[in-house]
PDB file of N, CA, C, O and CB in Angstrom:
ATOM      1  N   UNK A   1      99.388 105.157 103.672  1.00  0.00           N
ATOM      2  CA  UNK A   1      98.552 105.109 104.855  1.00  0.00           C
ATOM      3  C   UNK A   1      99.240 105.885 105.969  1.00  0.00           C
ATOM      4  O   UNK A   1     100.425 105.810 106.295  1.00  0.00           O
ATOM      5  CB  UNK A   1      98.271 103.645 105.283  1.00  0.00           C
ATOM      6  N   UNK A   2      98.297 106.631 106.483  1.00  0.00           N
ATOM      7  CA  UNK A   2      98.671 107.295 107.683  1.00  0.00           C
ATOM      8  C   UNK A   2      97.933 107.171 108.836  1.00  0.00           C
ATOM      9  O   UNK A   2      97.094 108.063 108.965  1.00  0.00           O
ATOM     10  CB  UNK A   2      98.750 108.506 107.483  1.00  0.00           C
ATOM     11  N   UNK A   3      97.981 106.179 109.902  1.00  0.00           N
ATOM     12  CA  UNK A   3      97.086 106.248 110.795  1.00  0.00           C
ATOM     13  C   UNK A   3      95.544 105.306 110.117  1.00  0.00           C
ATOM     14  O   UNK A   3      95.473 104.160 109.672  1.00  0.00           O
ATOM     15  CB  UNK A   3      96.948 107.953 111.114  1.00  0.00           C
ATOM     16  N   UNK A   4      94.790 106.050 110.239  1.00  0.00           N
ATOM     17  CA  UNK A   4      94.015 105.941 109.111  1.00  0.00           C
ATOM     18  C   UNK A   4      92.981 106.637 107.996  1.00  0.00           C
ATOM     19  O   UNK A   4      91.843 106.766 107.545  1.00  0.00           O
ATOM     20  CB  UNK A   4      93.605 105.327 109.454  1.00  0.00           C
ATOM     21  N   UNK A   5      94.211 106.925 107.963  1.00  0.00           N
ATOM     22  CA  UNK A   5      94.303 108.224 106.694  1.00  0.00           C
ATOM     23  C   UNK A   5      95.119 107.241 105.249  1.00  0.00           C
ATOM     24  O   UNK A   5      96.177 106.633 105.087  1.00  0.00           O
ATOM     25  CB  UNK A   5      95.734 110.020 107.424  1.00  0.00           C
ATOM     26  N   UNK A   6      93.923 107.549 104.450  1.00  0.00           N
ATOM     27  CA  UNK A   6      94.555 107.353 102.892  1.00  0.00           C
ATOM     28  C   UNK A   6      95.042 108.420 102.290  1.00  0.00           C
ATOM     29  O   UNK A   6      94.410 109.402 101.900  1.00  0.00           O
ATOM     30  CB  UNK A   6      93.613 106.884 101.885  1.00  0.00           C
ATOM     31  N   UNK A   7      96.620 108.134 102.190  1.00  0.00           N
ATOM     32  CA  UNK A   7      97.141 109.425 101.319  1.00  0.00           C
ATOM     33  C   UNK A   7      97.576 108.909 100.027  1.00  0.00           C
ATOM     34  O   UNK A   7      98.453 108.048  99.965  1.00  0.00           O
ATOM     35  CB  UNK A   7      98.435 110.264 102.006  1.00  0.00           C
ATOM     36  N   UNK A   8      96.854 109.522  98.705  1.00  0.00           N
ATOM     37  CA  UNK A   8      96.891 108.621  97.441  1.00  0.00           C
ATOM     38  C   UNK A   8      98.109 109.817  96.526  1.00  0.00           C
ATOM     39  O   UNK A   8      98.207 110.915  97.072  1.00  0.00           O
ATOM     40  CB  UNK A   8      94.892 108.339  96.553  1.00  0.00           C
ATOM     41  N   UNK A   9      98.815 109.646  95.462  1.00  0.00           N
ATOM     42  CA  UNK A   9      99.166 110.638  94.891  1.00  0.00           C
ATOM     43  C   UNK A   9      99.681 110.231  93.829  1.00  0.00           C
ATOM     44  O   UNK A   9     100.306 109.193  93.611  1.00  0.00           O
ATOM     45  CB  UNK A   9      99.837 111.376  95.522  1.00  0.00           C
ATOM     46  N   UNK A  10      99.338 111.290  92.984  1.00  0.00           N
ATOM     47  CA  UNK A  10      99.981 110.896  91.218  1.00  0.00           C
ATOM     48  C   UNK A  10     100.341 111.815  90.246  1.00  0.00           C
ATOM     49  O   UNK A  10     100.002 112.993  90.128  1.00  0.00           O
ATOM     50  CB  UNK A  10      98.982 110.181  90.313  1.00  0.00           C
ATOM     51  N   UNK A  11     101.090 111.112  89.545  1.00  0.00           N
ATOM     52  CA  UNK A  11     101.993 112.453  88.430  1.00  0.00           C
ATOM     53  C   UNK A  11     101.542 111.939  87.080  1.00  0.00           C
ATOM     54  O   UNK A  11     101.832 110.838  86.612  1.00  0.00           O
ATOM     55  CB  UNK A  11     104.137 112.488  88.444  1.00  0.00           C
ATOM     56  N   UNK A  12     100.762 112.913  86.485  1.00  0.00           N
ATOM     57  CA  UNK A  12     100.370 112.717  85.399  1.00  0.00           C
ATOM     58  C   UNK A  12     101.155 113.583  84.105  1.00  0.00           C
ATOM     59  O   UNK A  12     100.972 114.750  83.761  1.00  0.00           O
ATOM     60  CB  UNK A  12      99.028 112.929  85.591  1.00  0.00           C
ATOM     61  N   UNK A  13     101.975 112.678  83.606  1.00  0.00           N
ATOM     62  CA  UNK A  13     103.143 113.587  82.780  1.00  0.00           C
ATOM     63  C   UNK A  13     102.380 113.254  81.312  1.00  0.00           C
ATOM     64  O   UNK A  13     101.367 112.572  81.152  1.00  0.00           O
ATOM     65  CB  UNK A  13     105.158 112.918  82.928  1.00  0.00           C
ATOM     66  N   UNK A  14     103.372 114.110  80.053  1.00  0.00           N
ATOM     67  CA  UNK A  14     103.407 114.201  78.619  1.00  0.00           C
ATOM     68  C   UNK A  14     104.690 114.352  78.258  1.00  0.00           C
ATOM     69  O   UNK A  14     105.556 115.109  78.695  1.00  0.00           O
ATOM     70  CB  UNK A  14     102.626 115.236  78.065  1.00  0.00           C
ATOM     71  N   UNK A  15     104.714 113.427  77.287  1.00  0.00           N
ATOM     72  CA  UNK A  15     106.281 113.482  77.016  1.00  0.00           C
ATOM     73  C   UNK A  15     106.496 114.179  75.251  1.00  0.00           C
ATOM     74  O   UNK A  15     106.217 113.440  74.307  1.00  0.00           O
ATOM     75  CB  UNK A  15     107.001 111.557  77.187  1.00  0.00           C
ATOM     76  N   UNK A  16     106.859 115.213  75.064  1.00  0.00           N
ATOM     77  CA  UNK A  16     106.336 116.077  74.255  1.00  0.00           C
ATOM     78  C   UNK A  16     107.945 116.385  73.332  1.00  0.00           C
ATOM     79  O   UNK A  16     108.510 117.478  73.307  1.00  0.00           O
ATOM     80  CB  UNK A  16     105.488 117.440  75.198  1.00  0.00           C
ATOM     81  N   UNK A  17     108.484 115.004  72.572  1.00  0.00           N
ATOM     82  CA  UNK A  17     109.295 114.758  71.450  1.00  0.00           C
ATOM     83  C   UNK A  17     110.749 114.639  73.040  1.00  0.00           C
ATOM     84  O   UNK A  17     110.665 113.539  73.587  1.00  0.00           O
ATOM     85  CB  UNK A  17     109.275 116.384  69.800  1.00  0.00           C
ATOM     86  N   UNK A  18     111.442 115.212  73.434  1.00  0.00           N
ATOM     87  CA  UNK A  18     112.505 115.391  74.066  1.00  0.00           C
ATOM     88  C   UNK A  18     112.430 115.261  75.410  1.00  0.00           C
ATOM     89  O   UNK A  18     113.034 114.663  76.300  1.00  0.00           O
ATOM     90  CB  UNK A  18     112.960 116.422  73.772  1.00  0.00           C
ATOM     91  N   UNK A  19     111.125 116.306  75.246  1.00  0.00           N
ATOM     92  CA  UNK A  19     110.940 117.176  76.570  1.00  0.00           C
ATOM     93  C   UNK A  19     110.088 116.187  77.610  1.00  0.00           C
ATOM     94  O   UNK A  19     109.409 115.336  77.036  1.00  0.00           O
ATOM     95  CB  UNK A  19     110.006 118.750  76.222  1.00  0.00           C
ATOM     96  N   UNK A  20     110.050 116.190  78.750  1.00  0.00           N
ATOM     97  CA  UNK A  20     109.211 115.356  79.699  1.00  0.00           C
ATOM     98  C   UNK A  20     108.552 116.518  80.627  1.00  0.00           C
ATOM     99  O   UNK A  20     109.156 116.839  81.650  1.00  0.00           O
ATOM    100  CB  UNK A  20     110.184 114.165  80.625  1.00  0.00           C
ATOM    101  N   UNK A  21     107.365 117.134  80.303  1.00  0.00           N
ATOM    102  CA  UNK A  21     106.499 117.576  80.642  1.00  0.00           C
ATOM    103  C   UNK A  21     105.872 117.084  82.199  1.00  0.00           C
ATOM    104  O   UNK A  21     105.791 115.856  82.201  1.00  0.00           O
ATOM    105  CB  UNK A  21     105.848 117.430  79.582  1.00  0.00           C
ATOM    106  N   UNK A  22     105.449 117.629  83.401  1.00  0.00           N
ATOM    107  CA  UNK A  22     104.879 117.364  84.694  1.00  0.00           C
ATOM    108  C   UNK A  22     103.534 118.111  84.180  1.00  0.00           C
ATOM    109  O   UNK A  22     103.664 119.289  83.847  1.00  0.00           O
ATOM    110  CB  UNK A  22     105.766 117.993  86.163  1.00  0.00           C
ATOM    111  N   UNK A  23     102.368 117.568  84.100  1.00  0.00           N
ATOM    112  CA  UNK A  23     101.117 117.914  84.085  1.00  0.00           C
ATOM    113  C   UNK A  23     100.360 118.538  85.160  1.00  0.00           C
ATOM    114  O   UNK A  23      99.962 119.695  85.296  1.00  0.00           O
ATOM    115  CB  UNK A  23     100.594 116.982  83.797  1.00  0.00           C
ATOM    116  N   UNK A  24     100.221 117.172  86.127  1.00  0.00           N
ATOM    117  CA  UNK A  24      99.553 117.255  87.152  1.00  0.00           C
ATOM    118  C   UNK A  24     100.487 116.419  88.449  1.00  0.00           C
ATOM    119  O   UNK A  24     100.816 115.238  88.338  1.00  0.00           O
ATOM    120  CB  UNK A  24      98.106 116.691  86.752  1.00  0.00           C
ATOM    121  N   UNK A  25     100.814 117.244  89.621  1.00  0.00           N
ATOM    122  CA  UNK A  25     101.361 116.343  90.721  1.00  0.00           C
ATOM    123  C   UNK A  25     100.574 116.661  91.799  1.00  0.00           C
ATOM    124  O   UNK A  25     100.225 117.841  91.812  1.00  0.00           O
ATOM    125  CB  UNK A  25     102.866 116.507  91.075  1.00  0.00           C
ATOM    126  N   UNK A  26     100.175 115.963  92.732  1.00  0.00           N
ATOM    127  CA  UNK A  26      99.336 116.434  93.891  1.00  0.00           C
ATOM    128  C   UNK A  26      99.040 115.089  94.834  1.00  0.00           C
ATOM    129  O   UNK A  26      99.319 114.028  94.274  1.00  0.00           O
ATOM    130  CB  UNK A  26      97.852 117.168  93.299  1.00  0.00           C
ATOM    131  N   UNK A  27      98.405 114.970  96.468  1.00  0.00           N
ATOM    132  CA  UNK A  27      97.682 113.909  96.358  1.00  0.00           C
ATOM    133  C   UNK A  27      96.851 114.283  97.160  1.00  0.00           C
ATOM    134  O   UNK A  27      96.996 115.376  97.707  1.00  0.00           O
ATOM    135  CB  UNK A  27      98.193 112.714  96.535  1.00  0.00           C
ATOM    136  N   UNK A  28      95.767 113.475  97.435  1.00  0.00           N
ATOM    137  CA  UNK A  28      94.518 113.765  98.066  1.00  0.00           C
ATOM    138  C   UNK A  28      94.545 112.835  99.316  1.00  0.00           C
ATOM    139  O   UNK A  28      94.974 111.681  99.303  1.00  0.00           O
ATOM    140  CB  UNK A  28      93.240 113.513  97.077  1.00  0.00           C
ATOM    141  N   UNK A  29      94.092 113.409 100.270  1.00  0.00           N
ATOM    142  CA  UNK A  29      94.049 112.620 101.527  1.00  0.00           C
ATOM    143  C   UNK A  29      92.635 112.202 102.088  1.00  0.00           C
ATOM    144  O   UNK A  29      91.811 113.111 101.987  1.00  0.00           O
ATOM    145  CB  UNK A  29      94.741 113.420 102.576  1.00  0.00           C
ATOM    146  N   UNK A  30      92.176 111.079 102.637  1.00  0.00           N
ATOM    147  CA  UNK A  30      90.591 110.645 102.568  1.00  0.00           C
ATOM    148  C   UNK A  30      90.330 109.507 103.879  1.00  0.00           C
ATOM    149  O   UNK A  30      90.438 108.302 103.651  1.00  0.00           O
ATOM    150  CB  UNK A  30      90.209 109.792 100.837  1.00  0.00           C
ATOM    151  N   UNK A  31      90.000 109.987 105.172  1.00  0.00           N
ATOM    152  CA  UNK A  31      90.181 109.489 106.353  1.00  0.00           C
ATOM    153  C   UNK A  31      89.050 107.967 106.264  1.00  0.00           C
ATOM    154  O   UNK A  31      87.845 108.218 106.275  1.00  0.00           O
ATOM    155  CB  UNK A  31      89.821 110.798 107.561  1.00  0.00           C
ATOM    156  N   UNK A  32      89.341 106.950 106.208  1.00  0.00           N
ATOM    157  CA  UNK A  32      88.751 105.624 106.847  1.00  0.00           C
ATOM    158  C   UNK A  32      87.896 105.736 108.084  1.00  0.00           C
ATOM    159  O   UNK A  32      88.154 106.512 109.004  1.00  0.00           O
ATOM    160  CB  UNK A  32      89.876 104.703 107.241  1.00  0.00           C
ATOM    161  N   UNK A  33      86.605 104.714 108.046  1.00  0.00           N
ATOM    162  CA  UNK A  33      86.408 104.518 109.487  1.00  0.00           C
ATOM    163  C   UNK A  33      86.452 103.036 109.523  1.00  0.00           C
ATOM    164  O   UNK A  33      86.123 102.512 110.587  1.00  0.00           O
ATOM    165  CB  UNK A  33      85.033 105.167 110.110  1.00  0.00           C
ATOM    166  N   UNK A  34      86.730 102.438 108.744  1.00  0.00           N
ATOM    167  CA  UNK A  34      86.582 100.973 108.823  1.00  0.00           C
ATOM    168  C   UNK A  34      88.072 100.163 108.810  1.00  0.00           C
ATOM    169  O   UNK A  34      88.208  98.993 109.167  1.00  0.00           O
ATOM    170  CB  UNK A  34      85.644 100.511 107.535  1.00  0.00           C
ATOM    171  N   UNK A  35      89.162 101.047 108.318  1.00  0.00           N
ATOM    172  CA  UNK A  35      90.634 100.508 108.260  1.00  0.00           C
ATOM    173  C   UNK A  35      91.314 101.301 109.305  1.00  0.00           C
ATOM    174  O   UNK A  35      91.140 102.520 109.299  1.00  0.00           O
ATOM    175  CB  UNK A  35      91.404 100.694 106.768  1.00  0.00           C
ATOM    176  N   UNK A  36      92.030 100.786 110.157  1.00  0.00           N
ATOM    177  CA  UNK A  36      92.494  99.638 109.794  1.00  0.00           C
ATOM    178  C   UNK A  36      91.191  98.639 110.525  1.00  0.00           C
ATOM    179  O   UNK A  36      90.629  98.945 111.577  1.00  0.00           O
ATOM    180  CB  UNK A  36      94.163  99.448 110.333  1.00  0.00           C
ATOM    181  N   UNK A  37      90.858  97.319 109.647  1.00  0.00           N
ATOM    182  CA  UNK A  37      89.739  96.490 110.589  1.00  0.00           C
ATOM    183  C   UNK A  37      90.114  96.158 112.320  1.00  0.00           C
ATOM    184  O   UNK A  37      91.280  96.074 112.704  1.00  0.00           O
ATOM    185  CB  UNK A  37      89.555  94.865 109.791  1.00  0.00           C
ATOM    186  N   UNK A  38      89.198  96.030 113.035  1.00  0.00           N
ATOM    187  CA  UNK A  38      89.388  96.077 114.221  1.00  0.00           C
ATOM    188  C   UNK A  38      89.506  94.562 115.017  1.00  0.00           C
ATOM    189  O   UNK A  38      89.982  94.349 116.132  1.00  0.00           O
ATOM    190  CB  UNK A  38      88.363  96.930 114.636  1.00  0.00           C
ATOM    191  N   UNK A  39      89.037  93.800 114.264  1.00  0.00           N
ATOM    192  CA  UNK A  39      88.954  92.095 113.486  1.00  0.00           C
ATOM    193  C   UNK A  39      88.574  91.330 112.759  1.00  0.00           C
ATOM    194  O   UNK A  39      87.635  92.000 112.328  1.00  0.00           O
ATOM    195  CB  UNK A  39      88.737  91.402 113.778  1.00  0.00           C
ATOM    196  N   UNK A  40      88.531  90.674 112.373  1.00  0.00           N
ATOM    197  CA  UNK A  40      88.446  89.622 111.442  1.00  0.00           C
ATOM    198  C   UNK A  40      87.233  89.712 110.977  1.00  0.00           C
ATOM    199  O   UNK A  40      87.018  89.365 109.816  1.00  0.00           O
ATOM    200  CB  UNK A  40      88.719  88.341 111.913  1.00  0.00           C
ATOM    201  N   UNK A  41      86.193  90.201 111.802  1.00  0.00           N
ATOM    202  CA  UNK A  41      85.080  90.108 110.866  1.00  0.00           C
ATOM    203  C   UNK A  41      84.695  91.905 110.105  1.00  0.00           C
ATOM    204  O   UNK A  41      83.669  92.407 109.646  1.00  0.00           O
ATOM    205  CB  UNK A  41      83.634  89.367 111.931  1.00  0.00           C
ATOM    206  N   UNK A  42      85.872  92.322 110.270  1.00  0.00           N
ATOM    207  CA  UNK A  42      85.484  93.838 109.490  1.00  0.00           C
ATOM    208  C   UNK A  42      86.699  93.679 108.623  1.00  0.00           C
ATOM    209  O   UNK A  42      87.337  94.700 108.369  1.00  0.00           O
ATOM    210  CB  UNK A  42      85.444  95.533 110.553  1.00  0.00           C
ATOM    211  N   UNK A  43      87.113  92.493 108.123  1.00  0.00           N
ATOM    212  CA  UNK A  43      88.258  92.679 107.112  1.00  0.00           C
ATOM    213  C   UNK A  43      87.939  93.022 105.845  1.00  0.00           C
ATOM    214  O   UNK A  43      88.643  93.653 105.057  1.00  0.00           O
ATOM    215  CB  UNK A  43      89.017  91.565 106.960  1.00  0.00           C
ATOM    216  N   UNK A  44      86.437  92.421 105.607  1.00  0.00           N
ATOM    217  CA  UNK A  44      86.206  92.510 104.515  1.00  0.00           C
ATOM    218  C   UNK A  44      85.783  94.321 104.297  1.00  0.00           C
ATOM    219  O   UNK A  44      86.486  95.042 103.590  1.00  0.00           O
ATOM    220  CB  UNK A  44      85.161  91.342 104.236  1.00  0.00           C
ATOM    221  N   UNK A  45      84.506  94.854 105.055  1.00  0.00           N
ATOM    222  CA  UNK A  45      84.150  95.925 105.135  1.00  0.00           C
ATOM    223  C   UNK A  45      85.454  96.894 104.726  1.00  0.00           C
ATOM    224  O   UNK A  45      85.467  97.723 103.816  1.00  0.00           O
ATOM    225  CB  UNK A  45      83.542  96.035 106.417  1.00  0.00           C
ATOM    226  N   UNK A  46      86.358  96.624 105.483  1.00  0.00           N
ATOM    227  CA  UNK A  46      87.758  97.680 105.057  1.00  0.00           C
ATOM    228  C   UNK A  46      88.688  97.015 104.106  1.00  0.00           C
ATOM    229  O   UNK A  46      89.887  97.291 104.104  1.00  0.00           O
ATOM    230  CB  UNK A  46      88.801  98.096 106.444  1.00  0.00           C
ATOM    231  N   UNK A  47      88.289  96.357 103.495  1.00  0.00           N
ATOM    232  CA  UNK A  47      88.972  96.051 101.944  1.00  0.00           C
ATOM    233  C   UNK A  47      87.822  97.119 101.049  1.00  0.00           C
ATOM    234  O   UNK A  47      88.204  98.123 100.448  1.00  0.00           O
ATOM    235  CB  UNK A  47      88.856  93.905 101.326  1.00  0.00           C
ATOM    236  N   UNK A  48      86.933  96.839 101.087  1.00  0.00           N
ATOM    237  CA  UNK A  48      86.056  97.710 100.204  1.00  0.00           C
ATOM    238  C   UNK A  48      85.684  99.277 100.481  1.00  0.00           C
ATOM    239  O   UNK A  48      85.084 100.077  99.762  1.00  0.00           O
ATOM    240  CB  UNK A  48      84.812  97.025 100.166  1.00  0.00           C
ATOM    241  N   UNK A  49      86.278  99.435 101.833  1.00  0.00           N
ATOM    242  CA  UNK A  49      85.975 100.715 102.095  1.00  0.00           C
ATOM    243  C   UNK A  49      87.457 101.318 101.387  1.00  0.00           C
ATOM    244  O   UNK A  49      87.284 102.444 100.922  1.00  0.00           O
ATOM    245  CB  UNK A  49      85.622 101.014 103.838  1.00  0.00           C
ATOM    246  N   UNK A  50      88.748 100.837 101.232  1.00  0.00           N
ATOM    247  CA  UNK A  50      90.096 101.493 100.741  1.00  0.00           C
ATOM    248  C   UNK A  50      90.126 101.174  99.590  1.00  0.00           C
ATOM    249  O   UNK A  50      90.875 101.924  98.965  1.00  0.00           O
ATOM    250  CB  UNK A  50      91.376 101.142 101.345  1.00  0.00           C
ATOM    251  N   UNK A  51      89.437 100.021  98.668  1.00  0.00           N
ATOM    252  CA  UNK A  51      89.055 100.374  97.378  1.00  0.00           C
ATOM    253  C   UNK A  51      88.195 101.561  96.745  1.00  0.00           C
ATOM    254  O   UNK A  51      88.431 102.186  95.712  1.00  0.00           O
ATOM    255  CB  UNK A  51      88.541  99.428  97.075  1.00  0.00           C
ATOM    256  N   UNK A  52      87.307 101.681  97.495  1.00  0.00           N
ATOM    257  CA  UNK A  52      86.363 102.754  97.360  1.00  0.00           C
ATOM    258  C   UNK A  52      86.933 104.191  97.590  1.00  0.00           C
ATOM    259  O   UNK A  52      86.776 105.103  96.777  1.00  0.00           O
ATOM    260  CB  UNK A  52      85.263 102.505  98.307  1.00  0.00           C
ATOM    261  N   UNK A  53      87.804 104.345  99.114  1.00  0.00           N
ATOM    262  CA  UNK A  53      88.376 105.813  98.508  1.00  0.00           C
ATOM    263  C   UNK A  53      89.566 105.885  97.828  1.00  0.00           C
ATOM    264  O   UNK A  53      89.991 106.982  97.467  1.00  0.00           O
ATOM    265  CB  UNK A  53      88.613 106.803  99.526  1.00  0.00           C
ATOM    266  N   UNK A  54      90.407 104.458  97.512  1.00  0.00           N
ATOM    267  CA  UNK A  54      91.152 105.083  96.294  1.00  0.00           C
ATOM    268  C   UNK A  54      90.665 105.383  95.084  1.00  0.00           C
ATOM    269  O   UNK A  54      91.260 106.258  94.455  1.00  0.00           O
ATOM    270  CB  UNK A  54      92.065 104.405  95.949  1.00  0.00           C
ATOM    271  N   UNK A  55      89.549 104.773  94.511  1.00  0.00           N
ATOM    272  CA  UNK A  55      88.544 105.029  93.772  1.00  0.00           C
ATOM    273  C   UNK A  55      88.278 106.654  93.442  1.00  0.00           C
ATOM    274  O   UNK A  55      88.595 107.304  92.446  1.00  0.00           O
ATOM    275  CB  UNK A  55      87.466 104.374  94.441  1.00  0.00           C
ATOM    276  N   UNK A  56      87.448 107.129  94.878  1.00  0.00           N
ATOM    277  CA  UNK A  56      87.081 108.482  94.733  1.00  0.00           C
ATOM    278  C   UNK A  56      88.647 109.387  95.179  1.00  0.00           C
ATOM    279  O   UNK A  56      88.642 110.610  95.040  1.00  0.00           O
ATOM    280  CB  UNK A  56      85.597 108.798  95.840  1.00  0.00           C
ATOM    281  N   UNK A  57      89.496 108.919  95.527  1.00  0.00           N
ATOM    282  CA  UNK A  57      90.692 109.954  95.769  1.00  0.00           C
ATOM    283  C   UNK A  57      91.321 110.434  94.086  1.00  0.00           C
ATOM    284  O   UNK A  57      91.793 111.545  93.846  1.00  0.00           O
ATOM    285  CB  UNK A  57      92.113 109.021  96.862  1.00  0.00           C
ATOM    286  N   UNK A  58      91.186 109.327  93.083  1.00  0.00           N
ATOM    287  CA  UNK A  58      91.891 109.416  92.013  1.00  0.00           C
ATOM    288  C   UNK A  58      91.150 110.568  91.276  1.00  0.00           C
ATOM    289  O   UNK A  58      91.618 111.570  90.735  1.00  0.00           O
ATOM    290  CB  UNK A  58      92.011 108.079  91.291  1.00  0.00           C
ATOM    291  N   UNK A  59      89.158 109.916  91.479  1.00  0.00           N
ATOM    292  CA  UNK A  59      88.458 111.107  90.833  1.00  0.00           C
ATOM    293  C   UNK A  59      88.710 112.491  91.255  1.00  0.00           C
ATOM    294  O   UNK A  59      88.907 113.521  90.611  1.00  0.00           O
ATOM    295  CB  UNK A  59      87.110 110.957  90.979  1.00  0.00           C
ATOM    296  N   UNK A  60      88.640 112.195  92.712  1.00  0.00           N
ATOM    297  CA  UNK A  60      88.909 113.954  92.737  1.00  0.00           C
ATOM    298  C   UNK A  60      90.084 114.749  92.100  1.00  0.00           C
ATOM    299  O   UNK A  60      90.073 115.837  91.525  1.00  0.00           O
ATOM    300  CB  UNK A  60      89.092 114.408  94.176  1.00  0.00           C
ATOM    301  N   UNK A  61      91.353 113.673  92.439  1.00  0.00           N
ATOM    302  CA  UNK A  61      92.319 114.423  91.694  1.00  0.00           C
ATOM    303  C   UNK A  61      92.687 114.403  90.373  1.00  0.00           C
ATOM    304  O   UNK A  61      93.728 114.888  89.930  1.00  0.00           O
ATOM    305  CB  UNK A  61      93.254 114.277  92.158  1.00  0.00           C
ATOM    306  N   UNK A  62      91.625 113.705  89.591  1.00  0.00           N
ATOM    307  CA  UNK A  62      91.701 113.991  88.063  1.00  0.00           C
ATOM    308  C   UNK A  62      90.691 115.746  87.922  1.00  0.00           C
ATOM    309  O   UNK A  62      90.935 116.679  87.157  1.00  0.00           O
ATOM    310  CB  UNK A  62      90.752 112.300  87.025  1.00  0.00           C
ATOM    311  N   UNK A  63      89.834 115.658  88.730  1.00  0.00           N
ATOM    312  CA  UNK A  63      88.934 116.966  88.849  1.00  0.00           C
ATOM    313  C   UNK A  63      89.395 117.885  89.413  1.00  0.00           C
ATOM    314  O   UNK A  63      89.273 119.001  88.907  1.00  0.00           O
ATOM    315  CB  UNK A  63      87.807 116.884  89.446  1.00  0.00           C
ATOM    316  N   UNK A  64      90.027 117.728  90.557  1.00  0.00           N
ATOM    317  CA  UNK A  64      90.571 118.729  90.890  1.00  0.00           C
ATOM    318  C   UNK A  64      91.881 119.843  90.788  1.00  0.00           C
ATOM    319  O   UNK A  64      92.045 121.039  91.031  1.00  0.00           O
ATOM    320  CB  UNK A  64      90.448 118.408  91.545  1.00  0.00           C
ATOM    321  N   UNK A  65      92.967 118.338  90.116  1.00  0.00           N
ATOM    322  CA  UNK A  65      94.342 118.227  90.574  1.00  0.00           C
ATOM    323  C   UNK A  65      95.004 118.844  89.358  1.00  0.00           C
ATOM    324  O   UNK A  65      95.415 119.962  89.048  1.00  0.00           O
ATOM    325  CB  UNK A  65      94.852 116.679  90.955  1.00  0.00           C
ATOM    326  N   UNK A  66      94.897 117.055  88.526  1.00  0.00           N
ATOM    327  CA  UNK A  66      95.407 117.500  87.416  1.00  0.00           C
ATOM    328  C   UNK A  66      95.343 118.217  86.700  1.00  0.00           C
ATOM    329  O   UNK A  66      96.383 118.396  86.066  1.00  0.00           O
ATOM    330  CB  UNK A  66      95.453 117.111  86.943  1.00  0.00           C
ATOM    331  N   UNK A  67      94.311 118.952  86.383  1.00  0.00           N
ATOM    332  CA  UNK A  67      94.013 119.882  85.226  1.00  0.00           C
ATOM    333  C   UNK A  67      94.105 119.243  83.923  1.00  0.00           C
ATOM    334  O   UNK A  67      94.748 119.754  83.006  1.00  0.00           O
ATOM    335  CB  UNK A  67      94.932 121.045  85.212  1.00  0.00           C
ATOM    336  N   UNK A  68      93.329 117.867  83.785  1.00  0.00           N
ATOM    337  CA  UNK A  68      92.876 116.949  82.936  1.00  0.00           C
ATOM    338  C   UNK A  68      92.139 117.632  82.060  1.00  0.00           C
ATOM    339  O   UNK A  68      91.577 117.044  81.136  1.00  0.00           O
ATOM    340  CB  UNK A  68      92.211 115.927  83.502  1.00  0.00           C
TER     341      UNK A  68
END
């Protein structure tokens, strides 16, 4: 978290007999309007809003990133 900014990131390796292969490294960044909640009654709204873009942060970077 930055502010409120989701910065997600992941290394998608292969481990290829010896060798330890780096596939894909990258991360995707995906700005909130609901986190951080502002009180108690938007806690819930921004639990589901930072499930949701880690959700779509992972897709993009399986689409975009890794080269899956």
């Amino acid at each position: 978290m930055y502010g409120s900014n989701l910065f997600t990131g992941w290394n998608y390796r292969v481990f290829d007999g010896d060798r330890l292969i780096s596939k894909g490294i990258g991360q995707v960044k995906n700005p909130l309007e609901n986190f951080p909640p502002k009180d108690e009654t938007m806690v819930a709204a921004a639990q589901e809003e930072l499930r949701d873009a880690y959700s779509k942060d992972f897709e993009e970077w399986v689409e975009k990133k890794a080269g899956i």
